[in-house]
Phi, psi and omega in degrees: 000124188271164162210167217186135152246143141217163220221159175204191196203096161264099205285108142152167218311138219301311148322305173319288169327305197313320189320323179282274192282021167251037196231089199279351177270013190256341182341297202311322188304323188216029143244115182318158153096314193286126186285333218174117177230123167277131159265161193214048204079206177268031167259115204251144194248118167235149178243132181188124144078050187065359131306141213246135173206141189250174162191149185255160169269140174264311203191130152208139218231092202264011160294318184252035190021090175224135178206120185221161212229172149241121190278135185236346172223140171177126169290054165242010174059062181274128179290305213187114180239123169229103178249143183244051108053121169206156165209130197243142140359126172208054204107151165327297205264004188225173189212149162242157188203129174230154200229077190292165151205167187230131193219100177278154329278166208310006196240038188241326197330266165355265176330298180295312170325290202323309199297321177306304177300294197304294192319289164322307189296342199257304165315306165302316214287312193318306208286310202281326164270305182291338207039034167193000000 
């Protein structure tokens, strides 16, 4: 089973972010790639890049900004996915926030980290230049 974190640093404030990323049916607002994400119960239905991918919530915790998810239909054919989301205190004004996942089989690593990091980066840029 392959796994990866990556990370980013946002300046504001940890509550603030969370709203965003702790907010699994809001993904579509600030990650490239997503056309259109529907919730379904705790099955979040997303369209990316004209693929269809469902993923389930597992956990979201918001005393300890925790949010972990399982990909359960995706033509990347995934054995076994676990993705986690947190975002922690880095300072007053500031928060890190990371996106482990863990994936079968190991050759999803790669792709899903990238895409993870691109995601973040895409949050920050949003949070820190519009502040929304």
């Amino acid at each position: 089973m392959g796994s990866a974190e990556v990370a980013v640093v946002i300046d504001r404030p940890a509550d603030e972010v969370w709203k965003y990323a702790g907010d699994f049916g809001g993904i579509a607002d600030w990650m490239p790639g997503i056309d259109g994400c529907t919730l379904d119960g705790d099955v979040r239905k997303l369209s990316v890049f004209g693929m269809d991918v469902s993923e389930k919530l597992l956990k979201r915790d918001d005393a300890s900004r925790v949010l972990e998810y399982s990909i359960v239909d995706s033509p990347l054919n995934a054995e076994s996915h676990l993705g986690r989301v947190t975002v922690h205190e880095d300072g007053d004004t500031s928060c890190r926030v990371t996106w482990f996942v863990e994936v079968l089989p190991d050759s999803l690593t790669d792709l899903l980290s990238g895409t993870y990091q691109q995601a973040l980066d895409a949050l920050k840029t949003r949070l820190e230049e519009t502040g929304a």
